[in-house]
N, C-alpha and C positions, 0 to 999 in steps of 0.2 A: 334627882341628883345621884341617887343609889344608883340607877339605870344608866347614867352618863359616863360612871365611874367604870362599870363592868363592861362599855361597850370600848371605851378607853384603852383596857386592861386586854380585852381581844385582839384588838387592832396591833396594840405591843406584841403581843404574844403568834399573832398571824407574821409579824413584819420578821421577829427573829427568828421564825420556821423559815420562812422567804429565804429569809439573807445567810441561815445554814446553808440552805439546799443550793444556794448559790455560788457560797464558800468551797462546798463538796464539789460542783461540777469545774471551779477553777481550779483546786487541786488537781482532780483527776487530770484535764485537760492539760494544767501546766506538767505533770508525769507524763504525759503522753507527747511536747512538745520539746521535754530535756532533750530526746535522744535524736538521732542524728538518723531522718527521712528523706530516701530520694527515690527517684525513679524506678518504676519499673521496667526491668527489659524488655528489649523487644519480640516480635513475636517471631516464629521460624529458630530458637536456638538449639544448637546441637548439642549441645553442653549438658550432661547431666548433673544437676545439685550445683548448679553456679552460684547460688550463698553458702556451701560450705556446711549443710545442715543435716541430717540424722536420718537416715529412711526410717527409722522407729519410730522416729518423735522428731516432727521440724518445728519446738520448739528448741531444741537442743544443737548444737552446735558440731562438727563432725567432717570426715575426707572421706566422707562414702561415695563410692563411685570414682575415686582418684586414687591415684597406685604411689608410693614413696620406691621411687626406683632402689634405694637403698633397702628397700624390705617396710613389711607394715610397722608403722609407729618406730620408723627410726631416727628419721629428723625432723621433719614437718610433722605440726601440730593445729588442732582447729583453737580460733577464739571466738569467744562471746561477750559481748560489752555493750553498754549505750551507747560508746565511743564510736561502736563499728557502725557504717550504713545499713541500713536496712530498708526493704518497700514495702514491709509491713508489720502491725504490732506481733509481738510475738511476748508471750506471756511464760516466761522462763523465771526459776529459782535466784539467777546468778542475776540478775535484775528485780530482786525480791517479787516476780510475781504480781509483777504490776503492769496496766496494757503500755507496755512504751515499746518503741521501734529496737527493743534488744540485739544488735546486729550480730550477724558472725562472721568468720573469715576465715582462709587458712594465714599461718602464720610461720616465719623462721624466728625462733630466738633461743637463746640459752637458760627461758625458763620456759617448767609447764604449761603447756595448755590445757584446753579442757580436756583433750583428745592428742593420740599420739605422740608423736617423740620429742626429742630435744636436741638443736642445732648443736654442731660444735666448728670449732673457729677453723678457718681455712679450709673448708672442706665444699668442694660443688655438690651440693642437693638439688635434685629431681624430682618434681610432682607434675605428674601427666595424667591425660586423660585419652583414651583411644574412642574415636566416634565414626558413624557410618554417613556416608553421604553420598549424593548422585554426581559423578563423575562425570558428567557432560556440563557441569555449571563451574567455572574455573574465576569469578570471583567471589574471593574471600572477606568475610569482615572481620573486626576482633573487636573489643571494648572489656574496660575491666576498670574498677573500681583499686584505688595502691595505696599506701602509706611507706615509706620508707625511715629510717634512721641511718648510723653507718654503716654501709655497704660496697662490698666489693667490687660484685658485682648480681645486680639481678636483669633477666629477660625473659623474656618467649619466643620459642620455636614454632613454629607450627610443621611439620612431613608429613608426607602422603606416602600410603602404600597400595598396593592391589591386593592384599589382605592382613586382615588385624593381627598377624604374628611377623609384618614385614617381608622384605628388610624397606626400612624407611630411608626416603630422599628428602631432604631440607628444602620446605618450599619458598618458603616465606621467615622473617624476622621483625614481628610488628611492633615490641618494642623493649629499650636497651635503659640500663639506669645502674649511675655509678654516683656514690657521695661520700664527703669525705667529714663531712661538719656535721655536727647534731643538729638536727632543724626542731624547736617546740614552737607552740601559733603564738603569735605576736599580744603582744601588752592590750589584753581586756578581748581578744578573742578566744576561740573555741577551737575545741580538735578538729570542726569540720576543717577548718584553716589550713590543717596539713594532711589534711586526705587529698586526693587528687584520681583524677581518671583520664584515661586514652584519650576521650574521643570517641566516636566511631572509625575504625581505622580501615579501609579497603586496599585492595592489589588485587591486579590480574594475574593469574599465572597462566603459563604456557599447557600445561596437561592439569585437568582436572583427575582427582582420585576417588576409589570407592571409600576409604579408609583415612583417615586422619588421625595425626596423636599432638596434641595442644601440650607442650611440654614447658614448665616454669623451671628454671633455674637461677638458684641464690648461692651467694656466697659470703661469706659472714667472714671482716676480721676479727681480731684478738683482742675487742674492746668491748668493755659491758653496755658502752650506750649504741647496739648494734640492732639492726630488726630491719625486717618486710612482713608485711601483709598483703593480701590482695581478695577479693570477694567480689562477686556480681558480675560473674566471667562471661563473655558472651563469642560464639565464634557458631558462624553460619559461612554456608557457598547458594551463591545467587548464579540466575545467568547472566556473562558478559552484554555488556551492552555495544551498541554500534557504534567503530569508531574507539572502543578500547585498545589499548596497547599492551599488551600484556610485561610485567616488570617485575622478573624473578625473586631480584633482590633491590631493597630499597633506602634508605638512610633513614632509622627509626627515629623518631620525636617524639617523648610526650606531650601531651597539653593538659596540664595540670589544670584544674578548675579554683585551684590558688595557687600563691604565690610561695615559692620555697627559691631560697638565696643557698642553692646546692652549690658545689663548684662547677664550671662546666664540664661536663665528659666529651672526650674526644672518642669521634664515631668510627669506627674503622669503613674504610672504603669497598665499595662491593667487587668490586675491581677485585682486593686482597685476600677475596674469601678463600678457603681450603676446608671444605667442608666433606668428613668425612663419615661412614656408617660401615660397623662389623655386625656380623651375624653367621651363626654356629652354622654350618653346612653337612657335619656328620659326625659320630664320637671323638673323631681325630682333629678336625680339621675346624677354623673359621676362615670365613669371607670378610675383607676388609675393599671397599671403594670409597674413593672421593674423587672431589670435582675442584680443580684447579681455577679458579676464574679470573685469574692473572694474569695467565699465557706469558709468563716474560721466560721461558726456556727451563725452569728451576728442575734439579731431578728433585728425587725421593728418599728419604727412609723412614723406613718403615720398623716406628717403635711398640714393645709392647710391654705391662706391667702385671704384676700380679693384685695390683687395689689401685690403679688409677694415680696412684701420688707419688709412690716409690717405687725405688728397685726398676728400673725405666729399664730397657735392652734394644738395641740394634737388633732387629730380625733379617733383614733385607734394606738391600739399595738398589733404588730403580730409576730409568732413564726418563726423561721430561716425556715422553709419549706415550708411558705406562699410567693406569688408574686404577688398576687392581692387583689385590695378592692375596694368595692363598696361604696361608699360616699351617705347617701341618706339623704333625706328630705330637700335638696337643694330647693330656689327661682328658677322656671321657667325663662329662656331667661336672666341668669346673669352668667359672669365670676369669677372661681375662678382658681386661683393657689395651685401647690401640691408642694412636694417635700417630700423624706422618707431620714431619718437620722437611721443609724445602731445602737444597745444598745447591750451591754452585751458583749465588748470586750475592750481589752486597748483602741482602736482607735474609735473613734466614724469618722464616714464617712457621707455627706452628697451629694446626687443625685442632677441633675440638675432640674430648675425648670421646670414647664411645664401646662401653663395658658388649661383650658377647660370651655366649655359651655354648661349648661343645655341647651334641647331642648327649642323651646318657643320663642326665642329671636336672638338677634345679637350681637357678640360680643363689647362691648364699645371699644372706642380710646384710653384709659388711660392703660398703665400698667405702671410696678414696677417705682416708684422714688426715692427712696435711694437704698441702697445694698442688692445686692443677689447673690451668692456663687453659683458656680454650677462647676465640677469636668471635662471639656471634653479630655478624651485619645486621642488624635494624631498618627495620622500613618506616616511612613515614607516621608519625604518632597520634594509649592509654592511655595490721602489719603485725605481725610479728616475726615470719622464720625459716629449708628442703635438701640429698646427695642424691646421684650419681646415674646418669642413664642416658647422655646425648645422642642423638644420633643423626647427624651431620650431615649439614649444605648451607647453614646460614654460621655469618661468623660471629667470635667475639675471643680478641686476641687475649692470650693470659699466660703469663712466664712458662719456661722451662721449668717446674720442678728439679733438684737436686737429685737426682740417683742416690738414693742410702743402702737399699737392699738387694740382696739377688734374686733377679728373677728367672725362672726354668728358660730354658734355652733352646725348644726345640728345632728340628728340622726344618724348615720351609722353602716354597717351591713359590714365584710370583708368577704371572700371566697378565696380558692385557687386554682380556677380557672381563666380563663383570656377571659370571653365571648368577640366576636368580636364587636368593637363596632366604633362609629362613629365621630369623629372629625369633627368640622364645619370652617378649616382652607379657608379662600379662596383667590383668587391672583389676585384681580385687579392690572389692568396696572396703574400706577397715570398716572396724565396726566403732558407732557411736558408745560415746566411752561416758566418764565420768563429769559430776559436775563438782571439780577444785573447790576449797575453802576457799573466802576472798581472804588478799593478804592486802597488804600495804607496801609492797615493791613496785618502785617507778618499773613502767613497761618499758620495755626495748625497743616496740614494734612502734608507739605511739605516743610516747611521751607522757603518757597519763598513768596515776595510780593503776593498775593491773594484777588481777589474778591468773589470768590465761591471754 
């Protein structure tokens, strides 16, 4: 009976080791299946740090390898969350350091992230990435992971140069996103709900480039439940296939992989584009071209600012068979902004902006702070937060700004031709930064509790 009783008392005592060790692997596994796992990209991508993470530490979160046209850590910021995607566990602090799919992102919002700077209302921010590729393969793919809130406006550019300091031509516009409503995921779903991705998106273009710069631009209104995210970038050139058409500019579509009750955005037609690109040609002087793809007779003028938003000036007016100008008697080693507005038709049309720098100097940290319009076409279609650095051929229409200030007046001389000239764009890695307190402010970018 004694013997019956101890072997009894074993068996108890083996069963509640058991059903520990089994409690333990559910926990882990269910920590490991909270957070939000997808795909990993594919293979051939030019993109360097397409999740947005740390060359020190890819556990950490980070815009290493992407440039804030605006200056390092001016508007765009990285995040890190369970909320975000990720293709693999990554074992991070701001996830207490448990194996879950911690994801990261960059981000626009008007709070911290973990990394870099902080949006502000009306202002176009610019996060690029400049990449090398074989110039005989002229189609393009793009795919990218998005979350949105309310938004002005966000896209992607993609330009091709013949080398990495330009001047860039607008190849491509693969994809365009305006909203006006706050979207959170629906009653007993999950944030995957309102993440959403491209696609895989392709176009052929007409000239394949050595050089490429993949440029995001956002625009945040004057409301707190405002934000973009995007992470898991993907942008390759294959070679055309037989029987391709090549299709400069295209009518961008996302296809969300849920459902978001945005309002619709109306696409501008590629018809409409004015898409244009400055860059610095000597102490004195910039170079301004763009490409007209209207053809409906429109002339030119030719505007310039001193930060992109205000203080706007007539420099020159040019005849409908003009596409170039020479801006001269420029301040050595100082940024300005252009932009060309169409006259002499029912529809006045305005091009996106597009900041340049005399020889001489380095570009400052400040661009645009109120509003500026800029027109980008979308091709066929792909949160939290990015200013200033277009450089034009794809459109995406967007108001005249106000004239408030005055801007220098120099001399200038136009021409119709388009000499080659030189752009001083360049792509520091920021560096991975800090890892935030958590707080308890609803996120901007995502609808969820957020620290970054």
């Amino acid at each position: 009976m004694k013997r019956f009783t101890e072997s009894s008392i074993s068996i108890k005592i083996l069963t509640a080791l058991i059903g520990a060790i089994l409690f333990g692997l559910l926990l882990s596994q269910a920590s490991t299946l909270y957070a939000f796992q997808v795909s990993p990209l594919p293979e051939g991508n030019l993109i360097t740090n397409p999740w947005f993470r740390a060359f020190s530490d890819p556990n950490d979160s980070a815009l290493d390898g992407w440039t804030d046209a605006a200056g390092q850590n001016a508007y765009w910021s990285s995040s890190q969350k369970e909320s975000n995607p990720s293709p693999d566990i990554v074992y991070s602090s701001i996830c207490g350091n448990e194996p879950v799919y911690c994801g990261t992102s960059a981000r626009m919002s008007f709070r911290n992230g973990q990394s870099g700077g902080i949006a502000q209302p009306n202002v176009d921010a610019y996060l690029y990435q400049i990449v090398a590729a074989d110039a005989s393969k002229t189609r393009l793919k793009f795919f990218m992971h998005w979350v949105s809130h309310i938004v002005d406006e966000a896209d992607v550019v993609i330009y091709g140069a013949t080398s990495p300091q330009g001047p860039w031509t607008a190849v491509w516009a693969p994809f365009y996103h305006s909203q006006s409503e706050l979207e959170m995921p629906p009653e007993g779903g999950t944030i995957e709900d309102i993440w959403n991705q491209t696609g895989m998106l392709e176009t052929v273009v007409t000239q394949g480039y050595p050089y490429y710069k993949v440029q995001f631009h956002v625009r945040l209104p004057d409301d707190i439940s405002t934000g973009f995210k995007m992470t898991g970038v993907y942008f390759t050139v294959e070679d055309a296939i037989d029987g391709d058409v090549p299709t400069p500019t295209q009518t961008v579509e996302s296809t969300p992989d849920a459902t978001i009750t945005a309002e619709p955005t109306v696409e501008p037609s590629p018809q409409d584009q004015l898409l244009l690109t400055a860059s610095g040609v000597s102490e004195t002087q910039i170079q301004v071209n763009w490409t007209d793809y209207a053809s409906d007779g429109s002339n030119y003028t030719v505007q310039r600012s001193p930060d992109g938003v205000t203080g706007w000036s007539e420099v020159s007016r040019l005849r409908s068979n003009v596409s170039s100008y020479t801006d001269t008697g420029l301040d050595f080693g100082t940024t300005y902004f252009y932009r060309v507005q169409t006259t002499g038709t029912s529809t006045t049309r305005t091009s996106n902006v597009d900041p340049a720098t005399t020889k001489g100097g380095t570009s400052p940290t400040l661009v645009p702070t109120p509003t500026a319009t800029i027109t980008v076409e979308p091709t066929a279609g792909p949160t939290d937060e990015p200013t200033a650095e277009p450089t034009s051929t794809a459109t995406v229409t967007k108001p005249a700004p106000t004239p408030t200030s005055t801007a220098p007046a120099p001399t200038a001389t136009s021409t119709s031709t388009a000499p080659a000239s030189t752009a001083t764009p360049t792509n520091p890695a920021p560096t991975a930064t800090s890892t935030p307190e958590p707080t308890t402010t609803p996120d901007s970018g995502d609808g969820l509790v957020l620290s970054a």
